[in-house]
SERO-4910 file (N, C-alpha, C, O; in steps of 0.05 Angstrom, whole numbers):
BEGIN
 pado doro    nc1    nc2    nc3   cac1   cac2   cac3    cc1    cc2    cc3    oc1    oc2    oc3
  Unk    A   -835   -273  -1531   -820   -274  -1506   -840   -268  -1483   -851   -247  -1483
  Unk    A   -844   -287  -1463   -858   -273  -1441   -858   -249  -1423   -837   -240  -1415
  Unk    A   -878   -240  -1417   -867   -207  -1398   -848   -214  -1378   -853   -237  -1369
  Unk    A   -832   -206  -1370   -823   -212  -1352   -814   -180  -1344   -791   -171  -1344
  Unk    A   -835   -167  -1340   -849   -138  -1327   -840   -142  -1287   -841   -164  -1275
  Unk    A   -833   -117  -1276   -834   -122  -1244   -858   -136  -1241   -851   -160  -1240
  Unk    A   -877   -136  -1238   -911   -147  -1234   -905   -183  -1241   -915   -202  -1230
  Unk    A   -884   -184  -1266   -892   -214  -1259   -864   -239  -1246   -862   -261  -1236
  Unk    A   -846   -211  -1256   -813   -226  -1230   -821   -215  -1198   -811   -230  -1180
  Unk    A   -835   -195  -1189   -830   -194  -1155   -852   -220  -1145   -844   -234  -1126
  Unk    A   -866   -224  -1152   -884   -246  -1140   -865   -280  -1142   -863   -294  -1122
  Unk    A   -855   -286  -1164   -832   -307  -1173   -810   -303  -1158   -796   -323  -1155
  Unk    A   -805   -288  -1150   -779   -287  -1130   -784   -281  -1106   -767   -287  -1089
  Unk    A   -805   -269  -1099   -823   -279  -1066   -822   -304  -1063   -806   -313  -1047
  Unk    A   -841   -325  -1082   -844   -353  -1082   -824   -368  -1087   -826   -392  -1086
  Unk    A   -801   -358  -1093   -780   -371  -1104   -761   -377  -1062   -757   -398  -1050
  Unk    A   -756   -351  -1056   -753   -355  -1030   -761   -353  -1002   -748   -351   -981
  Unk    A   -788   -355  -1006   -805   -356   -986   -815   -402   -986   -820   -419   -969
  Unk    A   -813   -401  -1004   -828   -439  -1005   -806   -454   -996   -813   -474   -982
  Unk    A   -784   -451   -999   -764   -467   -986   -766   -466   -965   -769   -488   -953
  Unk    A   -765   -444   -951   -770   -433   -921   -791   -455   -909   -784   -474   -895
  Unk    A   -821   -447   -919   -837   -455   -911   -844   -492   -913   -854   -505   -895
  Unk    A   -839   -498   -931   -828   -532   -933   -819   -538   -914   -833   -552   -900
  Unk    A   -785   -528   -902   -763   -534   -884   -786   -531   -860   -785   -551   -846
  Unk    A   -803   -516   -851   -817   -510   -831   -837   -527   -827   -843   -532   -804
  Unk    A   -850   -538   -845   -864   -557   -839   -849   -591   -841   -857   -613   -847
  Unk    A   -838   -586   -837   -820   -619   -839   -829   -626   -814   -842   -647   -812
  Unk    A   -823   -608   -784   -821   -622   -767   -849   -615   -755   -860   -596   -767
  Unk    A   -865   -629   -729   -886   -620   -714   -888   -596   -710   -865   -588   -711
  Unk    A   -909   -570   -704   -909   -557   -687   -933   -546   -663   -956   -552   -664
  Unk    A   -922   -531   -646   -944   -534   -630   -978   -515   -636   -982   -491   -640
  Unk    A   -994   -535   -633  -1023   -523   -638  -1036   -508   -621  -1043   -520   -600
  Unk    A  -1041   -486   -621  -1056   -462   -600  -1083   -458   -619  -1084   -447   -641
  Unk    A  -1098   -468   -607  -1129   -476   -629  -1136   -448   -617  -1150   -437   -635
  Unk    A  -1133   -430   -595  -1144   -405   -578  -1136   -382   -614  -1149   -363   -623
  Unk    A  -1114   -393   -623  -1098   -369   -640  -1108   -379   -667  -1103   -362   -685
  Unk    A  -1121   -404   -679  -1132   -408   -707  -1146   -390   -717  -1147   -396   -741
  Unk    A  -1162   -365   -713  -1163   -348   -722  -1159   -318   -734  -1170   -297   -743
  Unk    A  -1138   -331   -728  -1110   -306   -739  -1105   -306   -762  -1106   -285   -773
  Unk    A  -1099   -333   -779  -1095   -336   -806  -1119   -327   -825  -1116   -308   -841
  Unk    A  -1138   -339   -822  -1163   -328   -831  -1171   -300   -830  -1181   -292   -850
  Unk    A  -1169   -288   -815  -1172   -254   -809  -1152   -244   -818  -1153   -219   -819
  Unk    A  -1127   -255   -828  -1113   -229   -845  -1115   -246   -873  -1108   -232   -891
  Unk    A  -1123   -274   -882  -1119   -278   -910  -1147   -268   -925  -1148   -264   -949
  Unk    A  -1168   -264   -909  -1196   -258   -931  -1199   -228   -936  -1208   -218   -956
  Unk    A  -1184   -211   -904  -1186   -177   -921  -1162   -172   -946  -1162   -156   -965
  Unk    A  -1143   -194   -936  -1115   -187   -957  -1136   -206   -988  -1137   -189  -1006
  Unk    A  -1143   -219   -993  -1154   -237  -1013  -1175   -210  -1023  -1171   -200  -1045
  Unk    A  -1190   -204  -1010  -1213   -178  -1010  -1190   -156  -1025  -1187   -160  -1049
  Unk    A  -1181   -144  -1017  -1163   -125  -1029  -1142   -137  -1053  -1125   -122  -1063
  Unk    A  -1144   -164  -1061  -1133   -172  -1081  -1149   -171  -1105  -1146   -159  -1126
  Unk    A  -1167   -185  -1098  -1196   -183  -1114  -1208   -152  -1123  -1222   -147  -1143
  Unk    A  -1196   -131  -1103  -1214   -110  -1118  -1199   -100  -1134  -1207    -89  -1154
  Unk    A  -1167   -103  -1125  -1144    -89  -1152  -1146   -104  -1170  -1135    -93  -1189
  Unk    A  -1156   -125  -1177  -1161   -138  -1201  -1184   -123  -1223  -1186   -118  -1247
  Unk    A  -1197   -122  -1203  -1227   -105  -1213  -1208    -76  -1221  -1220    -66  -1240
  Unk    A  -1190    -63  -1216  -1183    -41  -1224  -1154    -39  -1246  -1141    -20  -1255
  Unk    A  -1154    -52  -1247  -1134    -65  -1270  -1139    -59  -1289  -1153    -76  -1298
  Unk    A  -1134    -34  -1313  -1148    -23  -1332  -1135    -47  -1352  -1152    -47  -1370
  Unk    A  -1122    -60  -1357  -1122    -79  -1372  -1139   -101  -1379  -1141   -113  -1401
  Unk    A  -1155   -107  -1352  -1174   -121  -1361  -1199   -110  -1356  -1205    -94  -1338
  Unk    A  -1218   -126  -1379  -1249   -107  -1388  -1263   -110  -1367  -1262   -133  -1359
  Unk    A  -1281    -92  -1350  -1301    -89  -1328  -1324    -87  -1332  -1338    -67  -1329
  Unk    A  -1333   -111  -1340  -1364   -122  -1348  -1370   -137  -1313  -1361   -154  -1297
  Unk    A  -1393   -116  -1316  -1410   -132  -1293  -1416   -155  -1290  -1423   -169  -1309
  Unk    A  -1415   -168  -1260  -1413   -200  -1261  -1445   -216  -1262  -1460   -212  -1243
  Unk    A  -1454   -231  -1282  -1476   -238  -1283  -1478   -261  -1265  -1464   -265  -1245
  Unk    A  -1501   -277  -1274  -1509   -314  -1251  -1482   -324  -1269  -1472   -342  -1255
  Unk    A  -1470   -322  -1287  -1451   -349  -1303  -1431   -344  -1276  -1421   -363  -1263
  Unk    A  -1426   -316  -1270  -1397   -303  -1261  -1396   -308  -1229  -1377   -315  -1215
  Unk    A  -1424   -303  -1222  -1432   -303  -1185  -1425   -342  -1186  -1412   -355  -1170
  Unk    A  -1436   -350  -1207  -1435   -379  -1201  -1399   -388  -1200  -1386   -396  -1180
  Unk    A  -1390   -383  -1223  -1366   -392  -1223  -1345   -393  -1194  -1332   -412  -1186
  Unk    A  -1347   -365  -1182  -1341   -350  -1160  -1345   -373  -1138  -1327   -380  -1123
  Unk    A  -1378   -384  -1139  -1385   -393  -1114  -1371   -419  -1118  -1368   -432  -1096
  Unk    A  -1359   -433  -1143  -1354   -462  -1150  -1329   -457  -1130  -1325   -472  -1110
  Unk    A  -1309   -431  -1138  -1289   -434  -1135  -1283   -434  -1100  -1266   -445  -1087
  Unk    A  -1306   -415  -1089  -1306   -421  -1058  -1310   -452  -1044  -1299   -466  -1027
  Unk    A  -1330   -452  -1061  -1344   -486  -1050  -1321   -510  -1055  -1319   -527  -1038
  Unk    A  -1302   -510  -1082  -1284   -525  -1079  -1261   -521  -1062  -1248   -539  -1051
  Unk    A  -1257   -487  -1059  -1227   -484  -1044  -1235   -490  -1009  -1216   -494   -994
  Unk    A  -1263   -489   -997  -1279   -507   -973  -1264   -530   -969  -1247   -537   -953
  Unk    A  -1278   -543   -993  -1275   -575   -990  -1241   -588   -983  -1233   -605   -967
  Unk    A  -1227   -571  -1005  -1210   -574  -1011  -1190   -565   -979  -1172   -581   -973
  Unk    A  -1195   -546   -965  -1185   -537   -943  -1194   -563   -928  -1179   -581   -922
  Unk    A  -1218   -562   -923  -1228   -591   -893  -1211   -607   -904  -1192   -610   -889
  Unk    A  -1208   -622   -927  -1191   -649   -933  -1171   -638   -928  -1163   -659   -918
  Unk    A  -1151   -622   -925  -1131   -621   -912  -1118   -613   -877  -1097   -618   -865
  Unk    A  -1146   -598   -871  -1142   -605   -842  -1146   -620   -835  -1136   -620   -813
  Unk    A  -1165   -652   -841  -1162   -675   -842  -1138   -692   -843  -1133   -708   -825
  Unk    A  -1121   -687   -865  -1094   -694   -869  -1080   -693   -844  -1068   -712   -834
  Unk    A  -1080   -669   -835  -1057   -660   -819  -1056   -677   -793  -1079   -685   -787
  Unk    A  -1041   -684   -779  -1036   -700   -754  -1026   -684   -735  -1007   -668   -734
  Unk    A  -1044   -691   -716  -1048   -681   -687  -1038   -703   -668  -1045   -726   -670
  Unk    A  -1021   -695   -650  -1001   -705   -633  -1015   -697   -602  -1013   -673   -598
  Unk    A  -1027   -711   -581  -1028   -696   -557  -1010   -712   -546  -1008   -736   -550
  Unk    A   -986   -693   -522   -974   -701   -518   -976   -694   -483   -985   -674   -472
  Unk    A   -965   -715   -472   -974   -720   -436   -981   -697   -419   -998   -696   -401
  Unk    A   -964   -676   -427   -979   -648   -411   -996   -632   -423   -997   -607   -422
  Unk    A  -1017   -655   -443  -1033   -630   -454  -1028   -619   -480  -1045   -616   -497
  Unk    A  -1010   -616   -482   -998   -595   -523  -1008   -611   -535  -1012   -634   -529
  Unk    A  -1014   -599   -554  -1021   -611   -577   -996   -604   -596   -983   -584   -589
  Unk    A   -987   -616   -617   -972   -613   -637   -980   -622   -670   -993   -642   -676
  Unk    A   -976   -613   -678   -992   -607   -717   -967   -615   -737   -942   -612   -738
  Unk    A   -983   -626   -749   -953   -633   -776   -972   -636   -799   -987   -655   -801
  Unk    A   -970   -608   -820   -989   -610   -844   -980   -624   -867   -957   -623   -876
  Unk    A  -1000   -636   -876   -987   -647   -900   -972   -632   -924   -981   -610   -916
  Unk    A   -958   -625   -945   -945   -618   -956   -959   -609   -980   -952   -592   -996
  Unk    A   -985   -628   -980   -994   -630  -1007  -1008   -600  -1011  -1008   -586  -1031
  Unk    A  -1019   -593   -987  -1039   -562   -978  -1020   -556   -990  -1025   -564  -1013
  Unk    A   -995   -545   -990   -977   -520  -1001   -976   -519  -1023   -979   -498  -1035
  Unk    A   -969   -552  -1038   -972   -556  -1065   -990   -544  -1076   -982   -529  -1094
  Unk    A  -1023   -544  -1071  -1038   -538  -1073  -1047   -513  -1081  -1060   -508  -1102
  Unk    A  -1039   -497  -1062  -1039   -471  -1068  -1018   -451  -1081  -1023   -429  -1090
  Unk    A   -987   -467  -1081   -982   -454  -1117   -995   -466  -1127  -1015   -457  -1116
  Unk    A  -1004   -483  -1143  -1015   -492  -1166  -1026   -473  -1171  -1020   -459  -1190
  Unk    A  -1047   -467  -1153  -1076   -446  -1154  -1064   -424  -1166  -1067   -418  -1190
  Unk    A  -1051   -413  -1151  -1038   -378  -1160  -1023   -380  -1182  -1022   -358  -1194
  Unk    A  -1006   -404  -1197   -993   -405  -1222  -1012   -403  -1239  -1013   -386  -1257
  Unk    A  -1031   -425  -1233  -1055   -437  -1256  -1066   -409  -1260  -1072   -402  -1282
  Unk    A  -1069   -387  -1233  -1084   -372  -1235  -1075   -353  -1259  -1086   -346  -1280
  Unk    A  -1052   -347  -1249  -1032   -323  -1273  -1028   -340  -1297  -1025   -330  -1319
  Unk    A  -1029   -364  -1294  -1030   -376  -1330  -1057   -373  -1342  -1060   -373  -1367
  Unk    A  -1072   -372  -1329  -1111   -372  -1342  -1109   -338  -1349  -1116   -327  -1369
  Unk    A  -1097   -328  -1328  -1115   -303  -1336  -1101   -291  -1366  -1115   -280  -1383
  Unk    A  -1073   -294  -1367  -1058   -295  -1400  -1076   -308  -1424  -1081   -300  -1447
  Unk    A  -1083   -330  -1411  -1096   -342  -1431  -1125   -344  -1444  -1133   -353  -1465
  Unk    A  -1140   -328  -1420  -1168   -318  -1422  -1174   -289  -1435  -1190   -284  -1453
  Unk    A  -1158   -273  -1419  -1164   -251  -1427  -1179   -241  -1456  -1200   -229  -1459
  Unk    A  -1154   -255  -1479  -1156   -254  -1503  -1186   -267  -1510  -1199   -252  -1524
  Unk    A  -1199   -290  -1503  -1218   -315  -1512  -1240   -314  -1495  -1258   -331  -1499
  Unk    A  -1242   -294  -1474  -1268   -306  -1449  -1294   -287  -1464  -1316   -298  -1462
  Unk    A  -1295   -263  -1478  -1307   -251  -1489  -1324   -265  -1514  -1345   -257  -1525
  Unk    A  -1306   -289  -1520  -1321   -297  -1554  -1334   -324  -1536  -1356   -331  -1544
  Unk    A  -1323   -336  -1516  -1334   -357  -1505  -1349   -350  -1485  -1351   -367  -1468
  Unk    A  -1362   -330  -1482  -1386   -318  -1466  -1378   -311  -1430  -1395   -303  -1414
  Unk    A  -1346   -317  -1425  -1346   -320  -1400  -1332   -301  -1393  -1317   -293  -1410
  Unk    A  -1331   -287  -1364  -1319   -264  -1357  -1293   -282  -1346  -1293   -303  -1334
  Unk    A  -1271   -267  -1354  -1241   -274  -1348  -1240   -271  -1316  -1233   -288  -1300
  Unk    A  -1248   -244  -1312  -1244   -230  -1286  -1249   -248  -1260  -1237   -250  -1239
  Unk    A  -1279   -267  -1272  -1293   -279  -1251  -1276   -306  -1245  -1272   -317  -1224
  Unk    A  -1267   -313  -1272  -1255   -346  -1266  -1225   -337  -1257  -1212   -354  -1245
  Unk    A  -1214   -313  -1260  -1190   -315  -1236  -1194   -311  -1214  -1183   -322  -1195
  Unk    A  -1216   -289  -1214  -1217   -284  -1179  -1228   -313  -1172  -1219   -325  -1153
  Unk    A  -1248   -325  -1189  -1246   -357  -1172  -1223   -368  -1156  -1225   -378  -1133
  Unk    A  -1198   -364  -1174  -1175   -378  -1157  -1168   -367  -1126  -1159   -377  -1105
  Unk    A  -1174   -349  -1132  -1171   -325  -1103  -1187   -343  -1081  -1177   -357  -1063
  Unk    A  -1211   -341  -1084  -1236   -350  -1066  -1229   -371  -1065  -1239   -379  -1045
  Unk    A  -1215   -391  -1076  -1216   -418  -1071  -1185   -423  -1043  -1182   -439  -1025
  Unk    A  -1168   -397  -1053  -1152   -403  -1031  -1164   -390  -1005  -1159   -400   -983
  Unk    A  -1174   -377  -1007  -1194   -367   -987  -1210   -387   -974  -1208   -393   -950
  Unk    A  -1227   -400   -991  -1245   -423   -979  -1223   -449   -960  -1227   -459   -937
  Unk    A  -1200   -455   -982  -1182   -470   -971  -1172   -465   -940  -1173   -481   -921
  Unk    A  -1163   -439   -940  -1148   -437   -909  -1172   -432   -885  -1166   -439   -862
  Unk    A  -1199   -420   -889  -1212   -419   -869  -1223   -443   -865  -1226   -450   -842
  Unk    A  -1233   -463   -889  -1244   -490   -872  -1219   -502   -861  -1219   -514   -840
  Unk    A  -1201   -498   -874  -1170   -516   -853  -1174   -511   -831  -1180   -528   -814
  Unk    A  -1171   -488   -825  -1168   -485   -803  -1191   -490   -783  -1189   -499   -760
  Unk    A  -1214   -483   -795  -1242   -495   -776  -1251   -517   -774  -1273   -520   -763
  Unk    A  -1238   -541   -783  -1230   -565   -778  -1218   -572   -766  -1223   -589   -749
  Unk    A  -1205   -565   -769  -1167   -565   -745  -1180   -557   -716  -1178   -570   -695
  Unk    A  -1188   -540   -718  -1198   -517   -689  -1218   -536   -679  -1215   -542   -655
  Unk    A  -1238   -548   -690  -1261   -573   -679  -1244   -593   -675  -1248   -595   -651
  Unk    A  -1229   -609   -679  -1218   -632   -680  -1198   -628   -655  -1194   -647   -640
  Unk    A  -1184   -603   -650  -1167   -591   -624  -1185   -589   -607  -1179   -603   -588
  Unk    A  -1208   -576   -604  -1222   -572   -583  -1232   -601   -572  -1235   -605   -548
  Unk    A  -1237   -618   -592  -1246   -648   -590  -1227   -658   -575  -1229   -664   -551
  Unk    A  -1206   -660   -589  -1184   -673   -571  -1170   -661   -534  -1158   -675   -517
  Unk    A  -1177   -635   -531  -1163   -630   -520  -1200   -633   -492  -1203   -618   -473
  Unk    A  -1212   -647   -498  -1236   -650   -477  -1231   -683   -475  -1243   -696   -458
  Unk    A  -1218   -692   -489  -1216   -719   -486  -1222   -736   -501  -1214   -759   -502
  Unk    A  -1242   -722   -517  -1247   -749   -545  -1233   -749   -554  -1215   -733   -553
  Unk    A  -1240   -783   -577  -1225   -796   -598  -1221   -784   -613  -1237   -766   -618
  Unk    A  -1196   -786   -628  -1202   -783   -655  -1183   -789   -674  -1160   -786   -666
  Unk    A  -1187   -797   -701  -1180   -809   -720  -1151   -809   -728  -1135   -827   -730
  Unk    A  -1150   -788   -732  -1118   -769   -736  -1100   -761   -719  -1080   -747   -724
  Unk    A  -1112   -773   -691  -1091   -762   -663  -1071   -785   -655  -1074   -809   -657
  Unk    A  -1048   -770   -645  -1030   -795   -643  -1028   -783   -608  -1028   -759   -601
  Unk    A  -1027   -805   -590  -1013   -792   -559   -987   -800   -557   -984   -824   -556
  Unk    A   -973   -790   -556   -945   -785   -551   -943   -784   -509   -951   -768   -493
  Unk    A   -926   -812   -503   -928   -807   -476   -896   -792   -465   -893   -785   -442
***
């Protein structure tokens, strides 16, 4: 039977009624303040930082120092959750509209995205724990990967988004902008 311990129903019933919410909210445009894109980023990497180290303190799992396999894995998972962020502030559509606003409508798939990450994440780490020791790899490192990758995800989003606003809002073209008169 699976745990179904407080630790793994309060997070499932956060996401359970918090994603509907947030879906319904992105359906329609909203407005872009490129001055305020660094708000998201400054509270998700100390909150990600302090997720990462309760992991590290988690007497359930073993605290072997992270070698080059572990620093590397870590950096894969940054460098993809990057990439993976710019392609979605790419996605997103930018609206300037006659007095100036800008307005944002993100694609859906980013959200998708990142459950995946945090499910995949809590399904790997069940499933490593037991096997990462005989297969030479630290468990610890390939979940906090998932961490860093949503990390990597929301700060290039948004520093894409933030160049592409600043672009637009000086007058250049650009690819993904619609003018709304």
């Amino acid at each position: 039977m699976p745990d179904m311990s407080p630790q793994v129903l309060i997070p499932l019933i956060v996401m359970a009624i918090v994603l509907p919410l947030v879906f319904l909210r992105n359906r329609r445009p909203r407005t872009l303040y490129p001055q305020r894109m660094w708000i998201m980023p400054a509270i998700i990497v100390p909150m990600m930082g302090l997720a990462l180290w309760g992991t590290s303190m988690d007497p359930r799992i073993p605290h072997v120092a992270f070698d080059g396999l572990a620093w590397a894995i870590l950096a894969v998972g940054l460098t993809l959750g990057g990439t993976f962020g710019w392609w979605r502030g790419k996605m997103t559509t930018i609206e300037k509209h006659a007095d100036g606003t800008l307005k944002a409508q993100a694609s859906p798939i980013g959200l998708i995205l990142i459950i995946a990450v945090m499910l995949g994440r809590r399904a790997l780490s069940s499933f490593l724990e037991p096997h990462a020791a005989e297969w030479g790899l630290n468990a610890l490192a390939i979940t906090d990967a998932f961490l860093l990758f949503v990390v990597g995800m929301i700060v290039m989003q948004r520093l894409e988004m933030f160049i592409r606003a600043r672009r637009i809002q000086s007058g250049a073209g650009d690819s993904h902008v619609e003018t709304v008169a």
